[in-house]
N, C-alpha and C positions, 0 to 999 in steps of 0.2 A: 408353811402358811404364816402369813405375818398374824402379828398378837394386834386383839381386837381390843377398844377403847371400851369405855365404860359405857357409852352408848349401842356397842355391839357392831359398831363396825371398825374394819381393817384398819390398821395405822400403816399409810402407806409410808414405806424407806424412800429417804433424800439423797441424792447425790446430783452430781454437778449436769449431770448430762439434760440433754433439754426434753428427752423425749422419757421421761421418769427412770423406773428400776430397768436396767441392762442386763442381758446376759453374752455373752462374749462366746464365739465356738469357733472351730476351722473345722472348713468343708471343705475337703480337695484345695487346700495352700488357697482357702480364702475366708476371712474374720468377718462374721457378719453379729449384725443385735440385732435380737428378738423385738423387737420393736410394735408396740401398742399391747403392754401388759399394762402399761400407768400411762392410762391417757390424760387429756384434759380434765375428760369429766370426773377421773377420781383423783385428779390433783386438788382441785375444788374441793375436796373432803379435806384437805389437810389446814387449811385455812380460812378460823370463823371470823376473822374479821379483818379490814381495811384502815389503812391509815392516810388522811386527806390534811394537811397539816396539823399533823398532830391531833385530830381529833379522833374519837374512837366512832368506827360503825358498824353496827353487829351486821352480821351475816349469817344464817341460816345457813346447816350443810345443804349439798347441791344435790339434791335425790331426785333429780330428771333423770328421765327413762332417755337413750339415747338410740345413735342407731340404731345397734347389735340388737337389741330388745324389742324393738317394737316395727319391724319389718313386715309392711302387707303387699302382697303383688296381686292386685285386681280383687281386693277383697277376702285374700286365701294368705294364711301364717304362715311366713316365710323364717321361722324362728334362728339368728343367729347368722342368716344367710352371708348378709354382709362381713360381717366379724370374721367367717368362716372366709370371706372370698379374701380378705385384706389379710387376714392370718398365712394363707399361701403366697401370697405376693412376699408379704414381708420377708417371706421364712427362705426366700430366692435371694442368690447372692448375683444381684444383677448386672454390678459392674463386671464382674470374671466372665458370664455367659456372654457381654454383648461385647468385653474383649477378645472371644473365643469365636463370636462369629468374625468381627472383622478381623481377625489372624486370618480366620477360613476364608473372606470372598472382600475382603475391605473393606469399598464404599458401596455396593449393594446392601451389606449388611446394618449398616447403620439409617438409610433411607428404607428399608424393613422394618427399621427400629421405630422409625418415625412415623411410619406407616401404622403399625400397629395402635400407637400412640395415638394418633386421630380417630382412628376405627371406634378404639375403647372409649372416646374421648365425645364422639358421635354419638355410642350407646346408651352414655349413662345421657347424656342429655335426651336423645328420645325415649327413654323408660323413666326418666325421674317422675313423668306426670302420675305414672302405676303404679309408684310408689306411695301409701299413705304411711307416712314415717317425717320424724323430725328431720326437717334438714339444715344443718346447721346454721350460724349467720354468716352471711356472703353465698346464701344460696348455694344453686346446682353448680355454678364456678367455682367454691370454697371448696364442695365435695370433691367435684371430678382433680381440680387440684391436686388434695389431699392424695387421691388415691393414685394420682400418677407419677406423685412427688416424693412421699413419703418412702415406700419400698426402694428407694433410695438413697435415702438418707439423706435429704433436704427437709425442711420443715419452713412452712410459709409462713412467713412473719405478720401480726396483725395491730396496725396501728393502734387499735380500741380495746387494747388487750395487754393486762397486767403481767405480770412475771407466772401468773399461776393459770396462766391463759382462759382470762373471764373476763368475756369482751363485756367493750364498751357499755353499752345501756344499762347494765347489774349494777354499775359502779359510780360514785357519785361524781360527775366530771363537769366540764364546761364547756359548752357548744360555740359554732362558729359567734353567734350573735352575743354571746357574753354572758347567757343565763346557766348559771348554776343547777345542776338536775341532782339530787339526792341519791342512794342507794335506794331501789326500789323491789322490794319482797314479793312475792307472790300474793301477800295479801291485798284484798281489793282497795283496803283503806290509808291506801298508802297515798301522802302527801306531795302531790307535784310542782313546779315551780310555777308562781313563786313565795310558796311558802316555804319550801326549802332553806330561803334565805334567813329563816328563825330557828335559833339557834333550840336546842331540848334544853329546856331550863332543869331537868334532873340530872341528865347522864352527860349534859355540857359543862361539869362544873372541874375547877374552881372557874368565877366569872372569871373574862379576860377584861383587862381594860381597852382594851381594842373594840370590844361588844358596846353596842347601841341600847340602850336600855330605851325601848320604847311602849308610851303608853297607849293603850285602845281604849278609848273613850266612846263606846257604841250610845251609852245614855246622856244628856242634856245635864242632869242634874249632879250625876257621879261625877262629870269632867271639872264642872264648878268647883265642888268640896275638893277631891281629890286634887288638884292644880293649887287650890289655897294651901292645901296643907303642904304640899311640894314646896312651895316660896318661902311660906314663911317657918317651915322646919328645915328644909334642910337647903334653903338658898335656892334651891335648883335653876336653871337655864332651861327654860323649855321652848324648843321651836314646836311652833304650831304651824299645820296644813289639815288644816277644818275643810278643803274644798281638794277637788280634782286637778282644778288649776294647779292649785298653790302645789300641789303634788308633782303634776306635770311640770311646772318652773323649776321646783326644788330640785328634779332628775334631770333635766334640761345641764342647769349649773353644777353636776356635780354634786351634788351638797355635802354628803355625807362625805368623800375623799377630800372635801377641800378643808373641812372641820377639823378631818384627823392629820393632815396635814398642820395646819397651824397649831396641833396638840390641845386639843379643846375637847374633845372623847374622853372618856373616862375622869372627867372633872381633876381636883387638884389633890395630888398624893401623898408633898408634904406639910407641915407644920414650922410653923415661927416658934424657935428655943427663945424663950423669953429673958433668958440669962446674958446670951453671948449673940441675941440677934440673928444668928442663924439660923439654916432649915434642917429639920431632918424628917424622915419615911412616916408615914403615919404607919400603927400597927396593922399587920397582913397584911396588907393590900387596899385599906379602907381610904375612902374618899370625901372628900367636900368639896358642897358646888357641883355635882352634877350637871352633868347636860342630858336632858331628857327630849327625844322626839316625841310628841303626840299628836295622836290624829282619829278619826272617825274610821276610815279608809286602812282595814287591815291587810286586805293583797294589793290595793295600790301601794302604800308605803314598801308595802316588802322589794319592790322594785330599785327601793333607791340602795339598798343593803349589797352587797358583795363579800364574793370569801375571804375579804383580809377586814371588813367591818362586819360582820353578822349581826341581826337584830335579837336583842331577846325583851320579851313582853311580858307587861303584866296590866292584868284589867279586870273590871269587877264586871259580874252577872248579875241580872234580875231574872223573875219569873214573869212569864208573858205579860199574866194580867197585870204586870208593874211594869211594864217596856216606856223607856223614854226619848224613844231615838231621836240621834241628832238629826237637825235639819238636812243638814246636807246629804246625808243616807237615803232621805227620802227623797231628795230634789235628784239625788242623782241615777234615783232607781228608773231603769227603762222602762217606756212605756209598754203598758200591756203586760207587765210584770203580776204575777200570782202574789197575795197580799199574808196571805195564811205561812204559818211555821217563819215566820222573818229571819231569823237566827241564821237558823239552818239552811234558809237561801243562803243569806248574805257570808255564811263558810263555806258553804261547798259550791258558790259560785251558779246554781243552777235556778235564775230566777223565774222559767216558766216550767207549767209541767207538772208532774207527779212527783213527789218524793219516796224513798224507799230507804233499805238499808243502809246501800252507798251512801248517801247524800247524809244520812244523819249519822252514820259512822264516821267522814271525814270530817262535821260540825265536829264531833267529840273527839277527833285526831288530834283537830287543832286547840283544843282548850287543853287535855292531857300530857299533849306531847309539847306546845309552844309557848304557854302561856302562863305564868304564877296567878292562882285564881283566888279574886277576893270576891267577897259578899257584902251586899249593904248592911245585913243588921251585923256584920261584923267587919264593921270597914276600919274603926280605929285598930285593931288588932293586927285586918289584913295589912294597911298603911305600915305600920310596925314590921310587918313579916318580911314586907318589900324593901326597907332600907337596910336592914340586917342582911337580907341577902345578897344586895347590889353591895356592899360594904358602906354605905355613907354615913357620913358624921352629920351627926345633929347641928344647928346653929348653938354654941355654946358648950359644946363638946370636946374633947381634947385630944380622940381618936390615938390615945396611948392603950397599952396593956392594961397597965394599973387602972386608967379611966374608964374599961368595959363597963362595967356595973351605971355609974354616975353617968354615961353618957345614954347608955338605955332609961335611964328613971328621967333626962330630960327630953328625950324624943317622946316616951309616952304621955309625959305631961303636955307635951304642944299639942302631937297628937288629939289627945283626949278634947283637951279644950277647944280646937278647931271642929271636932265632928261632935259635940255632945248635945248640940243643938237640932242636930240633923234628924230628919223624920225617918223611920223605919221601914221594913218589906208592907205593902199593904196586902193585905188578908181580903179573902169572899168565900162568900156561904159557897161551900161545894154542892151541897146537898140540892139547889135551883134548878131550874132550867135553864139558866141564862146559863152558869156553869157549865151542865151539857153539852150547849151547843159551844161555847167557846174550848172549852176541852176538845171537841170532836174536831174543831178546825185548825188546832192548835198543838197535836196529841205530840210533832218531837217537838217543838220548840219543850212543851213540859219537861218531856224526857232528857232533854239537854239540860235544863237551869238544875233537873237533880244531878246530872254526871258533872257540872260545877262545882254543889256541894259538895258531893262527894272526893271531886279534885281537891276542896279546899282543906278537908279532914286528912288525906292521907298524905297532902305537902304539910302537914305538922312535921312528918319526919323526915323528909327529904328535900323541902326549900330550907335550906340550914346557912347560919349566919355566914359570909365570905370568910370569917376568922378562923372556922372552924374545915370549910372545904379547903383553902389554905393549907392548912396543919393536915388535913387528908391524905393531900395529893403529895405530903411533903416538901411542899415551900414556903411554909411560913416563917417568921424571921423566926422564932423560937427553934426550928431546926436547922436553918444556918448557925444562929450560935451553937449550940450544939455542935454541929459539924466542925466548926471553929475550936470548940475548949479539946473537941477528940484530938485533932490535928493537932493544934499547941499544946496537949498532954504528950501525944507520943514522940514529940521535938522533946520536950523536957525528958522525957524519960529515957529518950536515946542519949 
């Protein structure tokens, strides 16, 4: 029996063959393999995760029920049947039998052969419907296939289907029309395109300078502040598409490839040596001059993003009673749109109608999973969290090692001074009826603006400065040198 993982299940053995673990035997001067003891489905057990350029994506083991399991014929358990009928076929050495018939009778024997072929091939297509049982993808063709292929020792190849044979749809790939679809879990709250094209600002780190840093501006008042402080701290370049148009033009031209194209993404990486006029690397990875996208429009923008540009966002939340939305959000909502829970339409896309779990589980997918979350009464802070993470140098900064410190004490002072003027969260009596009734009409938008708070407490320790994910992942320059004095120690020492 193979040795069981620490989760309690089997670790299944690797080798080269494509149909998993083999066993090898002669039957009457003929070598056949037991074939379908490692099927697909427990190949699936051996690999949690996928690699999409280099990006990591978890995967969950694969614990569908498959055939073998779950076999009904007209409502009555048929336990194993299949497994049982495919286990005989397999265990037949069929090339030797149907060389033995046409020794015996020729070419009658092999139009026998073919004969049968249809017959079984007829059957399973008229009984599939009495089957209630999974049927694989590519349907009753994929099955009857399988089962007239296999016991042969063919195996049908499937375009949508990785090495560990997990087809297409599980896996995060790109469709005829050029949209990027994400891995997609069993769970209901999973993120479909085009949100996909935002990148996990947790477990996508170190930032890439390929990545799009873009801001969601949903309130009127946050885009002002925030945009001031962008300019006048840290230079920034910000394109704006405030409207659908400007959105639809911007995707029209390209925008975003023609940007990275001219190397205008990820702002400027080195520094002017003041000695000898030259340039060299700013430390880890850190930048000045950003280019920042901003917009109202957080699934339209995501459209203009692609897998070799990914968007990553950061945006600040209010609580309902504080909503400042922009114009355009409003101009743009379809008529006959439901006006209650704003948010959580405008994330989960569902402007008329009832809201329920889904709909505010995927509003809270997207603040958790896509977005660095700031708050107004802590916007000079969050402002702070967001430059430190995107790696950018302050105006006045010198984006060295030794300048960490010095360049933090002047981002916070610009910081500071641009937001200290700014008005707060506004506050109202709970304890009213006007509360009440606005609570009641309003119950997830609430429940959202806490699951922002409480995004913003627990990215204290997980939105971490670019210098430090850097040094993480092990490529910050401090471990190239390193790598460098090992190397030129063990020359010296040879």
């Amino acid at each position: 029996m193979a040795p069981r993982t620490s989760s309690g299940k089997r670790r299944i053995p690797q080798n080269n063959h494509r149909g998993g673990g083999t066993t090898s035997r002669n039957r009457g001067g003929c070598t056949t393999s037991a074939i379908g003891t490692t099927s697909a489905s427990q190949r699936r057990h051996h690999r949690n995760s996928i690699s999409l350029d280099d990006d990591y994506y978890y995967r969950e083991g694969d614990d569908d029920a498959d055939v073998r399991t779950r076999v009904q014929l007209l409502g009555n358990a048929l336990s194993d049947t299949l497994h049982h009928i495919r286990s005989k076929f397999s265990s037949l050495c069929f090339p030797a039998i149907l060389s033995n018939l046409v020794a015996a009778t020729n070419a009658p024997a092999a139009a026998k052969t073919i004969l049968v072929g249809v017959a079984v091939a007829i059957s399973v297509v008229l009984l599939a419907p009495t089957f209630e049982t999974y049927v694989p993808p590519g349907g009753v063709l994929s099955m009857m296939t399988s089962l007239l292929l296999v016991p042969w020792g063919f195996y049908p190849s499937n375009e949508n289907s990785d090495d560990d044979g997990i087809v297409g749809a599980a896996l995060p790939h790109l469709t005829a029309d050029g949209k990027f679809h994400g891995r997609y879990p069993n769970s209901i709250l999973t993120l479909f395109y085009p949100l996909t094209l935002y990148r996990d600002v947790v477990l996508d780190q170190p930032v890439d300078p390929s990545d799009v840093p873009f801001y969601w501006h949903p309130h009127v008042s946050d885009e002002i502040a925030v945009k001031a402080v962008l300019r006048r701290c840290y230079d920034a370049d910000i394109v704006e598409l405030n409207t659908p148009e400007e959105i639809s033009n911007a995707k029209d031209a390209n925008l975003i490839s023609k940007l990275a194209d001219e190397g205008r993404l990820g702002g400027i990486s080195s520094r002017v040596d003041m000695d000898d006029g030259g340039s060299t690397s700013l430390y880890n990875g850190q930048r000045r001059r950003p280019l920042i996208v901003a917009s109202p429009h957080i699934r339209e923008v995501a459209e203009l993003f692609s897998v070799n540009n990914l968007g990553r966002t950061f945006s600040f939340y209010r609580h309902p009673v504080d909503y400042d939305l922009h114009p355009s959000i409003l101009e743009s909502t379809p008529p006959g749109s439901d006006t209650d829970n704003l948010m959580v339409r405008l994330l989960s896309n569902v402007r008329v109608g009832a809201l329920g779990f889904k709909e505010l589980g995927t509003a809270k997918q997207v603040i958790r999973q896509t977005t660095i979350s700031g708050t107004r009464d802590m916007m000079a802070e969050s402002l702070f969290r967001f430059g430190k993470y995107y790696g950018w140098v302050p105006v006045g900064g010198t984006g060295t090692r030794e300048g960490i410190e010095s360049d933090d004490d002047i981002a916070r002072a610009c910081i500071g001074n641009m937001t200290k003027d700014l008005s707060g969260e506004k506050y109202v009596d709970h304890d009213g009826p006007e509360w009440e009734a606005f609570y009641e009409a309003n119950k997830l938008d609430c429940e959202l603006y806490e699951v922002a708070r409480s995004t913003w407490r627990a990215q204290i320790q997980t939105i971490v400065p670019l210098t430090l994910q850097k040094r993480r992942a092990g490529e910050g320059d401090d471990d190239e040198k390193d790598g460098e004095d090992d190397e030129g120690g063990g020359i010296e020492g040879a």
